[in-house]
C-alpha positions as CSV (number, residue, x, y, z in Angstrom):
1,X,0.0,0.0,0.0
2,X,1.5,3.3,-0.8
3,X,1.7,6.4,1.6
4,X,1.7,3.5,4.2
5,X,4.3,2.8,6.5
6,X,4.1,0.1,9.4
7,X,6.2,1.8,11.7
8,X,4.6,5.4,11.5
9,X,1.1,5.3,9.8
10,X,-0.2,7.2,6.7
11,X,2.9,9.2,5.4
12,X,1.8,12.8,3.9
13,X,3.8,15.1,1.9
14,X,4.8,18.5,3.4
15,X,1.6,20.3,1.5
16,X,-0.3,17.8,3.2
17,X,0.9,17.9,6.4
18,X,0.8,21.6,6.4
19,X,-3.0,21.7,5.3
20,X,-4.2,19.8,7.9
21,X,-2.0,21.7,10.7
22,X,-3.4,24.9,9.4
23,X,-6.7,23.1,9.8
24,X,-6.1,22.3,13.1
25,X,-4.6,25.4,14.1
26,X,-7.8,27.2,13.0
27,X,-9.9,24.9,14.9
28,X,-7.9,25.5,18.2
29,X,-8.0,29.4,17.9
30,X,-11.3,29.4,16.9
31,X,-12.3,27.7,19.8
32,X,-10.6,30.1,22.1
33,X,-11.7,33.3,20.1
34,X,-15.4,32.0,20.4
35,X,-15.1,31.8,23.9
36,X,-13.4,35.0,23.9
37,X,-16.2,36.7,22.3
38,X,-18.9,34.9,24.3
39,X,-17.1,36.9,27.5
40,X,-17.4,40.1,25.4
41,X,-21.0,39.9,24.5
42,X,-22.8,37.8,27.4
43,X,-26.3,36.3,27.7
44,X,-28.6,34.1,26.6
45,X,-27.9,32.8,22.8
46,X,-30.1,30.5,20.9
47,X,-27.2,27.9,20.5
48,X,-25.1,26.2,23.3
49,X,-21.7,24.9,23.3
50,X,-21.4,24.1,20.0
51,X,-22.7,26.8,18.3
52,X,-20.1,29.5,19.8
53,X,-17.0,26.9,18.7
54,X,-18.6,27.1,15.3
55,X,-19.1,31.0,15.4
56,X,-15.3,31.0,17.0
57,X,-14.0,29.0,13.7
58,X,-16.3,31.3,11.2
59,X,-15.5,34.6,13.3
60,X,-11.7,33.7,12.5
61,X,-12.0,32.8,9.3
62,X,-14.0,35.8,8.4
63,X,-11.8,38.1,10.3
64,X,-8.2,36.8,9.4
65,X,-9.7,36.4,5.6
66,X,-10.4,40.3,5.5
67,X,-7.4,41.4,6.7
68,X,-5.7,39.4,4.3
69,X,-7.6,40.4,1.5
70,X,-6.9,44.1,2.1
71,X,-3.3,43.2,3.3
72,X,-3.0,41.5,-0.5
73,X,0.4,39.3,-0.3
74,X,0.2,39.1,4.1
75,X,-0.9,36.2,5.5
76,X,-2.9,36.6,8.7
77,X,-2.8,34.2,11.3
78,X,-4.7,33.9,14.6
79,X,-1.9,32.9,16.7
80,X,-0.6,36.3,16.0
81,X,-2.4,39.1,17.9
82,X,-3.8,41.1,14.9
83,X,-5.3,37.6,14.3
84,X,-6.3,37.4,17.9
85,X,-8.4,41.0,18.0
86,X,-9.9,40.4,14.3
87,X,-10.6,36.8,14.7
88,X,-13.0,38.4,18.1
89,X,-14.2,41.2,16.2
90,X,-15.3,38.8,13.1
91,X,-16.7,36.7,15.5
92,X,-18.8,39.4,17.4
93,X,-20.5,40.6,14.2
94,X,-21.7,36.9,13.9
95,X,-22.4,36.4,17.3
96,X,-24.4,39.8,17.1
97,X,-26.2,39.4,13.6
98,X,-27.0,35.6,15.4
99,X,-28.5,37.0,18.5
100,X,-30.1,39.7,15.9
101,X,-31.6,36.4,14.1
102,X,-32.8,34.7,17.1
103,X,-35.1,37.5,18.3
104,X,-32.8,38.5,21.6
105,X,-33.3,42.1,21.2
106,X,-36.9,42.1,19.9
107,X,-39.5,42.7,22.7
108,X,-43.0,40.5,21.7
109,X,-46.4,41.9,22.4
């Protein structure tokens, strides 16, 4: 079988191995920039747990992906801290047009 080797598993190439650390990398500081954010803008959300790990993860991509987009040629990371603050400010416009969705600040009858 090839790409298999007994003695250390599934053998990548450095592309490889470099996409999926970038994919867990993002995962970790997503989690901790959701949680950030969730301290920022408390209260009651329509989503638990799960939800604000998966607004984290968005919030970071959407945050890190502007900057780089006007930053053409920079890569932005969020183990950096421009990555840190725009990864929680990404992540509070989704936690707040979430919360806007969910009918937190609406008043009924």
């Amino acid at each position: 079988m090839q790409g298999f080797d007994p003695a250390q598993g599934v053998v990548l190439n450095d592309t490889a191995r470099h996409l999926i650390n970038d994919v867990l990398v993002w995962i970790g500081f997503g989690t901790v920039i959701g949680l950030l954010a969730k301290a920022i803008m408390p209260g009651r959300d329509p989503g638990g747990a799960i939800a604000t790990v998966l607004m984290g993860i968005g919030g970071t991509i959407l945050g890190c992906g502007t900057m780089s987009y006007f930053y053409e040629g920079e890569r932005v990371v969020p183990v950096s801290p421009l990555g840190m603050v725009v990864g929680v400010m990404g992540t509070l416009i989704i936690l707040f047009f979430y919360k806007l969705l969910g009918g937190y600040y609406f008043i009924e009858g």
